[in-house]
C-alpha positions, 0 to 999 in steps of 0.5 A, spaced: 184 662 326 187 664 319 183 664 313 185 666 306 181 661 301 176 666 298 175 674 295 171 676 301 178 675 305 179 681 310 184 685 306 189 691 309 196 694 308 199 689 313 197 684 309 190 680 307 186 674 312 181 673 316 184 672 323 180 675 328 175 672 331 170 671 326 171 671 318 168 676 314 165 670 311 161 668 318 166 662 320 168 663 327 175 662 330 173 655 332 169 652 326 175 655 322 180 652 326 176 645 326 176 645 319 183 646 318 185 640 323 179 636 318 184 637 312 190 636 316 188 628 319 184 628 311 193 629 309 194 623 313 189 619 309 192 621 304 199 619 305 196 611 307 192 611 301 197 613 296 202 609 297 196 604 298 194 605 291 201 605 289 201 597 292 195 596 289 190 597 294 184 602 294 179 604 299 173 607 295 169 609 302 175 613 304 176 617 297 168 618 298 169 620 305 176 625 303 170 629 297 165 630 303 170 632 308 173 637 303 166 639 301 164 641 307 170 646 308 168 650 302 167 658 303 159 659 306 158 650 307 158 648 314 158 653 320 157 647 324 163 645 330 160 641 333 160 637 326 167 638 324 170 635 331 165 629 328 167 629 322 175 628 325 174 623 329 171 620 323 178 621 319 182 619 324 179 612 324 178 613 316 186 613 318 188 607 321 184 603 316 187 607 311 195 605 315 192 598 316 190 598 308 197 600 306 201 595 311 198 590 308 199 591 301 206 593 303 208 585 307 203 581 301 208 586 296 214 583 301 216 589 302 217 594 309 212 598 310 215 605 311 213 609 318 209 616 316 210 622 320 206 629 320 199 628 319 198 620 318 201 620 325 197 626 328 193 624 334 187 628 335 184 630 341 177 627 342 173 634 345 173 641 342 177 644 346 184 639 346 183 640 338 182 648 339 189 647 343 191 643 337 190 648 331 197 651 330 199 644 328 194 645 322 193 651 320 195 652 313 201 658 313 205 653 320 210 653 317 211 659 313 218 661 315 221 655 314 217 654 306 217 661 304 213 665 302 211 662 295 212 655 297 206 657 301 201 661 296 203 655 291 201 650 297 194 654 299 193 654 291 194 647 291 188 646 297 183 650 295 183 647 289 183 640 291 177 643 295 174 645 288 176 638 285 172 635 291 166 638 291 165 637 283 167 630 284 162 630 290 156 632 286 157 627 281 158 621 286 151 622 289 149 622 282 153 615 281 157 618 278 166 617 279 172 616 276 178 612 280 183 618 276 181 622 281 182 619 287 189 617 285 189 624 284 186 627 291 191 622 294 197 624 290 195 631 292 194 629 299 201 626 300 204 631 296 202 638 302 203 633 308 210 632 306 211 639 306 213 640 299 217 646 297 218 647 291 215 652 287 216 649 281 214 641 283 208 645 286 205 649 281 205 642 276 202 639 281 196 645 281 196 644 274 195 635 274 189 638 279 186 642 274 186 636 269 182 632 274 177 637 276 176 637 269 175 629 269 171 631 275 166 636 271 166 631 266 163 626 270 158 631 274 155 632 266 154 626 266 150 625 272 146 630 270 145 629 264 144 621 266 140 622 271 135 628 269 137 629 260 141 633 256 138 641 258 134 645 252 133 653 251 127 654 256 122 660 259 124 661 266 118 665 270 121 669 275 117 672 278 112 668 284 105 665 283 099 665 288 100 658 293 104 655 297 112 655 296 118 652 298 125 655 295 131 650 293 138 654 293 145 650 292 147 646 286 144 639 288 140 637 283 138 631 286 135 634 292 131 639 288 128 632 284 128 630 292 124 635 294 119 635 287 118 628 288 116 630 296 111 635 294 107 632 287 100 633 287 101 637 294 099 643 291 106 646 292 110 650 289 117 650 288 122 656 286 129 655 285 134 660 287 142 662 286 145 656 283 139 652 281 136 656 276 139 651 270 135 646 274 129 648 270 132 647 263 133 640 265 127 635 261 126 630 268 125 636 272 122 642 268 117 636 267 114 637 274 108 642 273 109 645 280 116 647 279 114 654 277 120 659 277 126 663 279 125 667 286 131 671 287 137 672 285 145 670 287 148 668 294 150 674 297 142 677 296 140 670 300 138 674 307 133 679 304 130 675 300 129 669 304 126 673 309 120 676 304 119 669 301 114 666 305 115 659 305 121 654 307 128 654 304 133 649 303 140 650 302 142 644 299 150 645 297 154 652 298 152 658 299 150 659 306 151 666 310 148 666 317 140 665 317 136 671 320 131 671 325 126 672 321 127 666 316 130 662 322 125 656 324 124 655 316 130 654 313 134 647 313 141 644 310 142 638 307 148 636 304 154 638 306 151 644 308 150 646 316 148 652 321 148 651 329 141 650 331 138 649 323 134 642 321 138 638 317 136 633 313 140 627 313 137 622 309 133 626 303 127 624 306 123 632 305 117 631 308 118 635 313 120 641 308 112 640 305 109 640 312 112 646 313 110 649 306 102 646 308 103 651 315 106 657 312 101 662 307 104 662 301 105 667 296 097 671 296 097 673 289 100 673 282 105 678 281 106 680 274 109 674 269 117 676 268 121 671 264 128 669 262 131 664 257 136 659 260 138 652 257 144 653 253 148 648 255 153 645 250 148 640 246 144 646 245 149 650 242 153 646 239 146 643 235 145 650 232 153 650 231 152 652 224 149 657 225 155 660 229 159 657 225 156 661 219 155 667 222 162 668 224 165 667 217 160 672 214 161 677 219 155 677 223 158 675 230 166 678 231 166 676 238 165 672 244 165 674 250 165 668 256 163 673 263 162 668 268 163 666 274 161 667 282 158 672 284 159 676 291 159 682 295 165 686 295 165 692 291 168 692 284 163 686 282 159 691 276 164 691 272 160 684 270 154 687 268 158 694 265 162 688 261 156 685 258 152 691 257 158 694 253 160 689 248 158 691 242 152 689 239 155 684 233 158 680 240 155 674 243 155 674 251 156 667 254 155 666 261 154 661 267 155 661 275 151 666 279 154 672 277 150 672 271 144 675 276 147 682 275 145 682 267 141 676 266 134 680 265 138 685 261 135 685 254 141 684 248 137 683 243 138 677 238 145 676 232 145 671 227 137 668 230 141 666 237 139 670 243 147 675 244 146 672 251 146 665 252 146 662 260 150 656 259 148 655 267 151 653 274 159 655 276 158 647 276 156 646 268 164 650 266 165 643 262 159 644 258 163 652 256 170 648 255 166 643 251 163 648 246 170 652 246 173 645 243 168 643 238 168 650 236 175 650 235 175 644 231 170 647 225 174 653 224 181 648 225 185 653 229 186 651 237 182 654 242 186 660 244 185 662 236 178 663 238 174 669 237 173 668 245 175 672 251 174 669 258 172 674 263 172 671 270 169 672 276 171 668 283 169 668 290 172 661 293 174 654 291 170 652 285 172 657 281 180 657 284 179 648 281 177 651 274 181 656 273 186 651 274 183 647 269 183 652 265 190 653 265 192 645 265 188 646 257 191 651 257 186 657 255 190 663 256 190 670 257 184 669 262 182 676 265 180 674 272 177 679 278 174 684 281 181 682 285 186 677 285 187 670 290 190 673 296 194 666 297 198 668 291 204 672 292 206 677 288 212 671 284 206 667 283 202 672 280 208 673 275 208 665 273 201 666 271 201 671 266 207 670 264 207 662 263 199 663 261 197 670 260 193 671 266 190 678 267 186 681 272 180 685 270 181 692 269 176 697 266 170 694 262 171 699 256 178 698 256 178 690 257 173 689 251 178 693 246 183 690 247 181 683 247 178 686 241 184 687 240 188 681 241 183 678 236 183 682 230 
């Protein structure tokens, strides 16, 4: 195996990647090889499908296909091999009617259709092993001596993001949500890796039109939730349990977590939110079930221990999953695209058993002390009081913000986050999302101009509702974005937060402070590229970096 796709990669002097038998991450060799393949046959509907669409001709079941496949090679999804060699026998039929799809379009067009070489004509093996003997065709530095070694970081950074775009894209269809847009740029991009192309130049173009479409797939992904469950409104979270029987639901799918609710009503269980689903809480349809009654928990990387002590089942229902222990084992299931070897995986949506087991489990026993966190501030909540903030601004009160958010992780050098928060000054307002705002969001800041100073605009999955705000704003005060009184401060983890910071590129935000390292796929040339052409920057020390973007903006 090689993997480099997320900040917890294996790092050294003779370079960075996890390529032992295992990933830092917990992937094994052969799950991690699998994936690649996955991708790689997914290259090969790509190239049918676009020269399809070019025709014509489209496949909505395949692009849907395309955005689940993706997802499921995200950072800490699915761990489950067995799955992977099914989901590419199911690409590679995908594949022939894609290639059957274009050919025809291509003769009713009176044309010859053309004969596609690398991925659209890779033959799978149909068993693990031939396709673990296969895996050098895929793996994503193949052919690095030949590319180079900035084609490839170009390349890498062009895949993980299309991961990110797919994933987002993912969430919104299963609420009903989809734009053809994106697909064609799926398929564009697919084309584009499975031609090998070279140039560093055409490449990062190509990155930014990514980054275009993952905001079309954000602004879809709004949509949905907000569709399908209301517009988010300021709201005191408990976080802190209750006496009674509990199931927790962590992940971002909001359509589970209504799944579950609706499987558990008048059952007398109680359902915590954990990592990424806090915002759900927020959101009217949901917060209007009496029996989803808090927050237990914190972010991912906690997940182990804290699954541990609850007493009750855990669902994941999207990323992120690390190993499941012993103790909590036979009570935790995946839904989604989300899989571990031996755990219960719930295809269908149906959750009754979740609520069976939560009836056969204790509990919690007794009321801990009441603990609350106020969360909620989506755009149509911040942007309803625009005034305000606008006012504030222009007397004075406020003289800042800060955007610090993102993912959250293990890896050292992540309390710069919570150091960065609590050192703003106190006539600055701190604007978070994504679970990285788990290491200060029960820190108190106090309130500036009547608004709280700490504003939790919600998942790593709601940065359009930020961009939204930041572009409203930046019309009332009749300046761009970037000549806002605004600094981004961003943590990253894995392919999400790779889509959006391409999108925020492609609007082009700039001067972006990004950390607590930076992509290992990024040469030092492209490095170069993006604070030279955008500003990027990593993060330094958290009292040197509030000054100068104080600085930056006196």
């Amino acid at each position: 195996m090689f993997c480099y796709q997320c900040e917890q990669t294996y790092r050294s002097d003779e370079g960075a990647g996890c390529a032992g038998a295992k990933g830092m991450c917990g992937k094994d060799a052969t799950t991690a090889d699998l994936q690649d393949i996955l991708l790689y046959v997914c290259e090969g509907v790509g190239q049918y499908l676009h020269r399809a669409r070019q025709l014509g001709a489209t496949d909505i079941e395949a692009d849907r296909f395309i955005l689940f496949a993706f997802f499921t090679t995200l950072t800490n999804v699915n761990f489950n091999a067995a799955k992977f060699v099914e989901l590419i026998q199911q690409a590679s039929q995908i594949r022939d009617r894609a290639k059957a799809l274009y050919e025809d379009a291509a003769r009713a067009a009176a044309k010859i259709p053309q004969t596609l070489s690398g991925p659209a004509a890779f033959a799978p093996a149909d068993n693990m092993a031939g396709l673990s003997a296969q895996a050098s065709e895929a793996a994503v530095r193949k052919d690095a001596a030949i590319l180079g070694e900035d084609a490839v970081g170009a390349r890498a950074l062009i895949l993980y993001g299309l991961k990110g775009v797919c994933a987002y894209a993912h969430h919104a269809r299963v609420l009903g949500e989809e734009r053809d847009a994106i697909y064609a740029t799926v398929e564009h991009a697919l084309d584009m890796l499975a031609r090998e192309e070279r140039d560093v130049a055409t490449l990062l173009d190509e990155a930014l039109a990514l980054g275009r479409a993952n905001f079309l797939a954000m602004e879809a992904l709004d949509a949905a939730n907000t569709g399908a469950f209301g517009a988010p409104s300021p709201t005191n979270v408990r976080v802190t349990p209750i006496k009674g029987k509990a199931i927790l639901v962590s992940g971002h799918d909001l359509k589970d977590l209504h799944a579950i609710l609706e499987a558990t009503k008048d059952k007398g269980i109680n359902v915590y939110t954990h990592g990424e689903m806090l915002p759900a809480h927020s959101y009217p349809k949901l917060k209007a079930y009496p029996h989803l009654v808090g927050n237990y928990g914190g972010a991912w990387q906690d997940q182990q221990k804290e699954f541990a002590e609850f007493p009750g089942p855990i669902v994941m229902t999207s990323n992120c999953l690390i190993e499941p222990q012993p103790r909590y084992r036979g009570r935790i299931f995946t839904a989604g695209p989300v899989g571990w070897a031996g755990v219960r995986h719930i295809a269908d949506e149906n959750f009754a058993v979740v609520a069976q087991a939560a009836q056969a489990l204790p509990g919690f026993t007794e009321d801990a002390p009441e603990q609350t966190i106020t969360i909620g501030f989506g755009r149509e909540a911040v942007l309803g009081v625009a005034d305000k903030v606008i006012d504030a601004v222009k007397s004075g009160a406020i003289r800042h913000f800060f955007l610090v958010g993102g993912c959250d992780g293990a890896a050292p050098g992540r309390n710069y986050y919570s150091d960065f928060a609590d050192e703003a000054p106190k006539d600055t307002v701190i604007l978070t999302l994504g679970c990285g705002k788990y290491r200060f969001n029960k820190h108190d800041f106090g309130t500036i101009g009547g608004l709280p100073r700490l504003l939790d605009m919600g998942q790593c999955n709601d940065a359009y509702s930020a961009l939204v705000v930041a572009t409203k704003l930046a019309e009332a005060f009749g300046v761009g974005v970037n000549e806002l009184p605004l600094s981004l401060i961003v943590s990253w983890f894995e392919q999400k937060a790779a889509a959006v910071l391409l999108t925020l590129l492609a609007l082009g935000v700039r001067n972006v402070r990004i950390g607590p390292t930076l992509p290992a796929f990024l040469t030092p040339a492209l490095v170069d590229v993006l604070v030279e052409k955008f500003g990027v920057q990593p993060i330094g020390d958290a009292k040197s970096d509030i000054a100068a973007s104080l600085a930056r903006a006196a």
